[in-house]
Each structure stands twice: as structure tokens, then as C-alpha cells.
BASE-691247 format. One line per field, with one value per atom (N, C-alpha, C): atom name; residue in one letter; z, x, y. Coordinates in steps of 0.1 Angstrom, whole numbers. Each point is the difference from the previous one (the first is absolute). Last residue first. Layout:
REM BASE-691247
atom	(CA | ...)
type	(A | ...)
Z	(Z | ...)
X	(X | ...)
Y	(Y | ...)
REM end
This chain:
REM BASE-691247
atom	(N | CA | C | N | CA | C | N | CA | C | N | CA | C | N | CA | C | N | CA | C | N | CA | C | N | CA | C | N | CA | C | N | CA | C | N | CA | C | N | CA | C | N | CA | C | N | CA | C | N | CA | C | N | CA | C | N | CA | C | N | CA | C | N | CA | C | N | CA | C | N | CA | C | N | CA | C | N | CA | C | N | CA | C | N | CA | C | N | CA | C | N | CA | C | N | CA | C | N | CA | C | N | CA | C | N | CA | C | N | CA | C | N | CA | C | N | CA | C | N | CA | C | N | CA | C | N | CA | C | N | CA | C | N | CA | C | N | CA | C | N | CA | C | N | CA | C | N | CA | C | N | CA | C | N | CA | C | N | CA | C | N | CA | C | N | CA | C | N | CA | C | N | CA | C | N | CA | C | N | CA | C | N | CA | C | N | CA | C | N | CA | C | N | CA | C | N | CA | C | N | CA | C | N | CA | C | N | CA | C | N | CA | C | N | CA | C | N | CA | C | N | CA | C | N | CA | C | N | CA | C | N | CA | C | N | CA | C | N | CA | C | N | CA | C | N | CA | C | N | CA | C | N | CA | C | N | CA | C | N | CA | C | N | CA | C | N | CA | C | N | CA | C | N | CA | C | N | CA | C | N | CA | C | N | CA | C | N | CA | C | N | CA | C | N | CA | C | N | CA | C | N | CA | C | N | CA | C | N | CA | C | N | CA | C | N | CA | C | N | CA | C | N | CA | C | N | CA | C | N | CA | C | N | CA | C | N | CA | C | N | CA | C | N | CA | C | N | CA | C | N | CA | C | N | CA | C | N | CA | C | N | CA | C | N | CA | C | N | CA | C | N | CA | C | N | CA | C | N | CA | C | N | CA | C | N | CA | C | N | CA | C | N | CA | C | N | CA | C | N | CA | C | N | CA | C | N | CA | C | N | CA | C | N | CA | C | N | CA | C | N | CA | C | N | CA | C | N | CA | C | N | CA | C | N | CA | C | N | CA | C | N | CA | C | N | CA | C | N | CA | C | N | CA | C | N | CA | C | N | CA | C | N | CA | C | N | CA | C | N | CA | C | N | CA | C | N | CA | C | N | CA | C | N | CA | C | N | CA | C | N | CA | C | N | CA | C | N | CA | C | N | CA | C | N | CA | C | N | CA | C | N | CA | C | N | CA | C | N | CA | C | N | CA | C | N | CA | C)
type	(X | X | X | X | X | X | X | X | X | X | X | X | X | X | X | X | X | X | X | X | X | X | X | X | X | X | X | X | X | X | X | X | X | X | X | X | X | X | X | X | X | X | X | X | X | X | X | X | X | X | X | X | X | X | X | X | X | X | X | X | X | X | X | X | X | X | X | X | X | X | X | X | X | X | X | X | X | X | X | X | X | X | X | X | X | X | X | X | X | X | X | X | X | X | X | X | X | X | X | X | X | X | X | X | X | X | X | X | X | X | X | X | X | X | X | X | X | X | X | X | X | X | X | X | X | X | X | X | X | X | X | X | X | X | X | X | X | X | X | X | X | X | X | X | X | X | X | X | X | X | X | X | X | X | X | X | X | X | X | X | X | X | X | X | X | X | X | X | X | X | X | X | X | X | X | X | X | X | X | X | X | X | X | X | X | X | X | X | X | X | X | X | X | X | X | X | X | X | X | X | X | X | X | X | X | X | X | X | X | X | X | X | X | X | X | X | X | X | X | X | X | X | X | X | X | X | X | X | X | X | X | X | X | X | X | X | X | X | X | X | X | X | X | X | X | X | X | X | X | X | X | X | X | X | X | X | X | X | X | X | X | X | X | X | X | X | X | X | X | X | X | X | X | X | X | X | X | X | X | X | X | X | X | X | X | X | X | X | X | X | X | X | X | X | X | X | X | X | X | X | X | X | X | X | X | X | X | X | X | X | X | X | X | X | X | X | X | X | X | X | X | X | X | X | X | X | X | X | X | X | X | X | X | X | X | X | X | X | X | X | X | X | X | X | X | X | X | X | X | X | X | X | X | X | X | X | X | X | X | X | X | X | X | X | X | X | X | X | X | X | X | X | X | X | X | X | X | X | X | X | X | X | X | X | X | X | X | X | X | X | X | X | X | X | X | X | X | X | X | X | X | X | X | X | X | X | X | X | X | X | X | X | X | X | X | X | X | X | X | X | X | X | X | X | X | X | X | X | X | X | X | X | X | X | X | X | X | X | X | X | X | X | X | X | X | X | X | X | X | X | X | X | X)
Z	(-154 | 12 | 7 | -37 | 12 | 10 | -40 | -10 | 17 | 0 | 1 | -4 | 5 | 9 | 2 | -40 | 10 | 14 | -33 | -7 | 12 | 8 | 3 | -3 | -10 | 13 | 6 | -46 | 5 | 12 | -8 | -8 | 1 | 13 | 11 | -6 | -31 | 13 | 9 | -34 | -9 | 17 | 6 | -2 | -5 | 0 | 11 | 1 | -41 | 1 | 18 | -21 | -1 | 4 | 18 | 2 | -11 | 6 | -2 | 3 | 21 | -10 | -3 | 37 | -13 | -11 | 45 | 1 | -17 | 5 | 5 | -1 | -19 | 11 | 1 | -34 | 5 | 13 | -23 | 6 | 3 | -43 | 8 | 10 | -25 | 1 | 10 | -36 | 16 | 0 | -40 | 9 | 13 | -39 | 4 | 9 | -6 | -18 | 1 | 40 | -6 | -14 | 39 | -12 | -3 | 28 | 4 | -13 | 13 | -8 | 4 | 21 | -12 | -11 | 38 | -12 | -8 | 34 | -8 | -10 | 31 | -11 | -7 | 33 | -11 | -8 | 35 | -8 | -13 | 35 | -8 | -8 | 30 | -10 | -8 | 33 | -3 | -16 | 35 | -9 | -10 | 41 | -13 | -15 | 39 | 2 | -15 | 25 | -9 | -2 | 24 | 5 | -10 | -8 | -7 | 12 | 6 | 3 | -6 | -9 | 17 | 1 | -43 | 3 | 15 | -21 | -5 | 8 | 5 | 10 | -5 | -23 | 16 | 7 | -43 | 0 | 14 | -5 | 0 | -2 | 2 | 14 | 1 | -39 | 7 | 12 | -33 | 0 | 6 | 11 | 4 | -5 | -11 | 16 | 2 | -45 | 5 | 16 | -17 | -12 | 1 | 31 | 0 | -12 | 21 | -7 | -2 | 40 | -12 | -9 | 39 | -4 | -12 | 24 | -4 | -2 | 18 | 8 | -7 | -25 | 1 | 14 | -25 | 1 | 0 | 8 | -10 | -9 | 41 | -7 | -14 | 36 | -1 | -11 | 11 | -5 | -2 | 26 | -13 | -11 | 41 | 4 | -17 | 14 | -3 | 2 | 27 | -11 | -3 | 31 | -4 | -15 | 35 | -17 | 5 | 34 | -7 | -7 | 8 | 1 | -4 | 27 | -8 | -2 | 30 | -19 | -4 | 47 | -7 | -13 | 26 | 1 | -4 | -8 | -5 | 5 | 24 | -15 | -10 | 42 | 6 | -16 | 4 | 2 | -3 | -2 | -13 | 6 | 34 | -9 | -14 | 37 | 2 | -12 | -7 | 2 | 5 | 2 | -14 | -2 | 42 | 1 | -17 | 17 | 5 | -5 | -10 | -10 | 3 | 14 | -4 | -3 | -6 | 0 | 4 | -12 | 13 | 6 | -48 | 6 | 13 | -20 | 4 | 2 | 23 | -11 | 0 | 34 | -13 | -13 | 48 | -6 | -15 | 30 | 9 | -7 | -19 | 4 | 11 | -20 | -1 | 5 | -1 | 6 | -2 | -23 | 13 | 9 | -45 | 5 | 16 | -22 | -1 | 2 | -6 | 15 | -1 | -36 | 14 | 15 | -47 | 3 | 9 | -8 | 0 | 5 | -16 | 15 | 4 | -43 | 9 | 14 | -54 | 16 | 5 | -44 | 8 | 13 | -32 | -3 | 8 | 21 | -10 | 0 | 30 | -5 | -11 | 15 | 13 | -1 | -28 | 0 | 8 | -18 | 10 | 5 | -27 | -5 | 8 | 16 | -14 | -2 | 31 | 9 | -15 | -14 | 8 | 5 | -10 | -16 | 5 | 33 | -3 | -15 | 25 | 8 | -6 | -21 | -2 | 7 | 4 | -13 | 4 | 35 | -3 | -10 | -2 | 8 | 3 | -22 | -11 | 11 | 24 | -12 | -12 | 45 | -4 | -15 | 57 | -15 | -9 | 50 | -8 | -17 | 54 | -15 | -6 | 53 | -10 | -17 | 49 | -7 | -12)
X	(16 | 15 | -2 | -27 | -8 | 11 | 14 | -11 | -3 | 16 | 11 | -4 | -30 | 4 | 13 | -24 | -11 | 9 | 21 | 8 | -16 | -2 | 15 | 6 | -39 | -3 | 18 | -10 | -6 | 1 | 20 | 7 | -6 | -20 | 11 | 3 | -26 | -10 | 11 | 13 | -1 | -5 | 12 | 10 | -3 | -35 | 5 | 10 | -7 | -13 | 1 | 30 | 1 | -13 | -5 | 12 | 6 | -55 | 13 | 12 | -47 | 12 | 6 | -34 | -6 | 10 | 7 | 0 | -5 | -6 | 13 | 3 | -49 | 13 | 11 | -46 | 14 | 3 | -46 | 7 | 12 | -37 | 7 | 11 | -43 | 18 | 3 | -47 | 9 | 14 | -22 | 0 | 0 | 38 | -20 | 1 | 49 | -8 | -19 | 35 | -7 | -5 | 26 | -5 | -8 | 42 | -13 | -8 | 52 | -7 | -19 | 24 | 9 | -5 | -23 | 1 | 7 | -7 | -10 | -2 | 36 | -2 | -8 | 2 | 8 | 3 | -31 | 0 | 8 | 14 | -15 | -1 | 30 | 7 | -12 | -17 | 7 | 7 | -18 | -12 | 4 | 23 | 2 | -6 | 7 | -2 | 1 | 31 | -10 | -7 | 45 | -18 | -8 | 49 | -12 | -13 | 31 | 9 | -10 | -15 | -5 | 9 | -4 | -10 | -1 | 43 | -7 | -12 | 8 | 10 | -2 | -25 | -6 | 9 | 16 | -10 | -6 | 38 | -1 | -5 | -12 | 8 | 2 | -17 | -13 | 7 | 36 | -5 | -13 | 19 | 7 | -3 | -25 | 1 | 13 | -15 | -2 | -1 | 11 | 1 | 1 | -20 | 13 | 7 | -55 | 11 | 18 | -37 | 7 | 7 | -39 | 12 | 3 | -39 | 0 | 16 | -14 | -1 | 3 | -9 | 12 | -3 | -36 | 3 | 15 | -31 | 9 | 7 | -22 | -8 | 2 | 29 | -11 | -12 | 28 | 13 | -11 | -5 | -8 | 6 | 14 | -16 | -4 | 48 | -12 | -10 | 43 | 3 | -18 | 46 | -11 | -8 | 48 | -5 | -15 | 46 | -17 | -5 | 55 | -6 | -15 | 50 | -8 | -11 | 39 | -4 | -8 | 7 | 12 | 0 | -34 | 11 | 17 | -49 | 4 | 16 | -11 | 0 | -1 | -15 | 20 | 1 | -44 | 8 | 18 | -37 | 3 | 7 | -5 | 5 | 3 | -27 | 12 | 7 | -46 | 4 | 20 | -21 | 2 | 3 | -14 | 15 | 0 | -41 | 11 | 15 | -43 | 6 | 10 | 4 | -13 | 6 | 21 | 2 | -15 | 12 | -1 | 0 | 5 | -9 | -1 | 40 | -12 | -14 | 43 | -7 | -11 | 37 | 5 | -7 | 1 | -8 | 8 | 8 | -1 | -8 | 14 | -11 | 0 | 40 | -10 | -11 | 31 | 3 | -4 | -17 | -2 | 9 | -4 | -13 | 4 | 35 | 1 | -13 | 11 | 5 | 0 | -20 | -8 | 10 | 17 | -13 | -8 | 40 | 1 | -13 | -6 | 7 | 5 | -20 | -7 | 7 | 11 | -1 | 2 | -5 | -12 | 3 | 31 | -3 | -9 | 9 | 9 | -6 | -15 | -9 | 10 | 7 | 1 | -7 | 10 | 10 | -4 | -24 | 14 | 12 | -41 | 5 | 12 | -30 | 10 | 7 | -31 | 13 | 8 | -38 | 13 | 14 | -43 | 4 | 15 | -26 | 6 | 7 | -28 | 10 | 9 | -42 | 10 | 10 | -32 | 7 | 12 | -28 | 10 | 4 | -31 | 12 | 6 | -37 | 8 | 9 | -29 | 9 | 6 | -14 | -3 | 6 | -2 | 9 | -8 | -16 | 11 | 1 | -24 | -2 | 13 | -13 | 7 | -5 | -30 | 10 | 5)
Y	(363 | 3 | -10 | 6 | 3 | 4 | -17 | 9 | 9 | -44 | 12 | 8 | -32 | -2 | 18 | -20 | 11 | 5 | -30 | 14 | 8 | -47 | 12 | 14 | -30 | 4 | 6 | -13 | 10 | 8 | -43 | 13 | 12 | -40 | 2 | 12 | -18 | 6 | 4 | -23 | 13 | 7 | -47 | 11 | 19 | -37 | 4 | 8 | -15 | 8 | 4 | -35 | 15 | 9 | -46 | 5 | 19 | -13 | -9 | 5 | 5 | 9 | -12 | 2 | -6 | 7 | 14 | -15 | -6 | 45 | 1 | -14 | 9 | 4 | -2 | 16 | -9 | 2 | 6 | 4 | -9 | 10 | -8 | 3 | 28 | 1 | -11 | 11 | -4 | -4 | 12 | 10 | -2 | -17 | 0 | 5 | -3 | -3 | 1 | 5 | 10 | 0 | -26 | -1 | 6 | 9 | -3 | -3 | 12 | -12 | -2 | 40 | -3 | -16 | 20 | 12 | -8 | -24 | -3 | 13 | -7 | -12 | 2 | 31 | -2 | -6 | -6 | 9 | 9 | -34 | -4 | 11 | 14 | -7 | -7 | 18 | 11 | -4 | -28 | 3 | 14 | -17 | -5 | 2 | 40 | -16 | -8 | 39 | 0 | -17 | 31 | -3 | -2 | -2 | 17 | -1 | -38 | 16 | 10 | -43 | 3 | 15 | -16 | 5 | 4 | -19 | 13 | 7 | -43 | 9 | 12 | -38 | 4 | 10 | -12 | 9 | -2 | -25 | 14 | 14 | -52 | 10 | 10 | -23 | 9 | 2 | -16 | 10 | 12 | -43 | 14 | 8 | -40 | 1 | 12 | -22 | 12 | 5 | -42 | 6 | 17 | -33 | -7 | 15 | 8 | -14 | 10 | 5 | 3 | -11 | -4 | -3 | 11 | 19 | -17 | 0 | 42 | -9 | -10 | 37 | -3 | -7 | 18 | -18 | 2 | 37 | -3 | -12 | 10 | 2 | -3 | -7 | -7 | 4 | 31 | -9 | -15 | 44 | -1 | -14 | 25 | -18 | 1 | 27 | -1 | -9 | 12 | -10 | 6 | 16 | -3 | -4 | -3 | 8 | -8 | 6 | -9 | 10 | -8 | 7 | -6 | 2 | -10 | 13 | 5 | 4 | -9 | 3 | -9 | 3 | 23 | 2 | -6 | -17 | 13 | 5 | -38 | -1 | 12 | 8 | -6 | -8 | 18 | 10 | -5 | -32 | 3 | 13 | -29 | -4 | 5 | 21 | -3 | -3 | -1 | 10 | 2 | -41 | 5 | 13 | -20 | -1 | 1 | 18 | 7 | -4 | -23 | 13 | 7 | -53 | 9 | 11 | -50 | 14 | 8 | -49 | 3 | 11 | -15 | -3 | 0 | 11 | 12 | -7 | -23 | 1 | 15 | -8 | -5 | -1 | 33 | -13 | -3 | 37 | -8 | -14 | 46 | -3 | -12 | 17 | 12 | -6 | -35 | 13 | 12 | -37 | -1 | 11 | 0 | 3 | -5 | -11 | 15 | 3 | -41 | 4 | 16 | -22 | -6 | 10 | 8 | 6 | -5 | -28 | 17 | 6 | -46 | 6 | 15 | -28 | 17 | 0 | -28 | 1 | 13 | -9 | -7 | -3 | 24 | -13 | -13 | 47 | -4 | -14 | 51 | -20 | -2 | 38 | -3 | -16 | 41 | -12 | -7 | 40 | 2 | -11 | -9 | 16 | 1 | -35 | -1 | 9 | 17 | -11 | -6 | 22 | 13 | -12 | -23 | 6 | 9 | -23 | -6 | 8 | 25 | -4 | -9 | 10 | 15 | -9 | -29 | 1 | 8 | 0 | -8 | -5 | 32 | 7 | -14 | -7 | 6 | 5 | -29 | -5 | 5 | 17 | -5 | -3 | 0 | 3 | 0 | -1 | -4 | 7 | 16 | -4 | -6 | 1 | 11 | -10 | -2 | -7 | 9)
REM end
């Protein structure tokens, strides 16, 4: 029996099929009839590796594109909700980070140079999630001027 999916590649699938338009305002018809004429099935729950393989080629080829993503994001505590306030701004530090390949713990670390409490001799470690709205912005700025600094 062939293997199924697993639940980050039918992420990727659904994240690309947005990207390209193919899911509008919650409806996936598009993207159902478009897995089924590449694969012969309407859900990727019903996909094994071969018809993903398919799927993400004939999806590359429409320009879509799969970015890979760090495991480090869990560590990080960027898994829990974002709040409301700063939710574009850690968007656009997770995009930063995934175009450089760099995991989150990357931006942690820059939090924790730039606000890390260093008044005693244990250094409380910040993260990226524990900033407030400027103190995030300062971290994005970094990671931009690192970002063009790098090409």
C-alpha cells in the first residue's frame, strides 16, 4: 500500500493553490478540479507520494512556488497565535528568514542582543514573540538591512 500525505505537504498544496488563485473566498473548486485532472482525485487526503509528486511539478510549472520552512518555529513559540498588533510584522520576519534559510531562533537572538536584560549576570532571553510592537519593528529592520547586506 502506497503512503499518504503528510500533513505538511498538504499544507504546502493548499498554501501554493491560494497563491495561484485556485481557492477564493473558501471555495476550493478550482483546486479540486485541478487535482483531479493531474491526479485523478479531488482530495489530497486521497493523494499518495507519486500523485503529489505530479501535483507539485504541474504547480511549479504554473509559477507557484514551495518555500521551505524551519522546525525551528516551534521552538520559538511562533506556532501559538500571533497577536492581532504584530501579526505582519512576524510575517515578515518569518519571510525574511525563510528567503535567507534561517531558522527563527535567528531572529531570537536578536532580540535578545538588542533588548536582552543584561543588568545581572544571567541574561534573560528574549524572543521575537515576547517584543512589543516597536521593539519588533526594530528586529524586522535588522533583519532587513542583514537581508540586503547579504544580496
Amino acid at each position: 500500500m502506497r503512503k499518504g500525505l503528510t500533513n505538511g505537504q498538504k499544507a504546502s498544496l493548499h498554501i501554493v493553490a491560494n497563491e495561484l488563485g485556485m481557492i477564493q473566498w473558501g471555495d476550493d473548486a478550482i483546486y479540486r478540479d485541478f487535482l483531479f485532472s493531474v491526479c485523478g482525485k479531488r482530495s489530497s487526503t486521497h493523494m499518495d507520494q507519486r500523485d503529489y509528486t505530479e501535483v507539485k511539478n504541474e504547480m511549479i510549472k504554473r509559477g507557484g512556488v514551495f518555500k521551505t520552512y524551519h522546525k525551528s518555529a516551534r521552538r520559538s513559540g511562533m506556532h501559538t497565535k500571533k497577536p492581532k498588533a504584530r501579526e505582519k510584522l512576524l510575517s515578515k520576519i518569518g519571510a525574511i528568514l525563510a528567503d535567507m534559510g534561517l531558522p527563527w531562533s535567528y531572529a531570537d537572538s536578536i532580540a535578545d542582543q538588542m533588548y536582552g536584560d543584561k543588568s545581572n549576570d544571567r541574561v534573560a532571553k528574549k524572543h521575537v514573540r515576547m517584543l512589543d510592537y516597536t521593539q519588533t519593528h526594530a528586529v524586522m529592520v535588522a533583519l532587513i538591512k542583514h537581508q540586503r547586506k547579504k544580496g
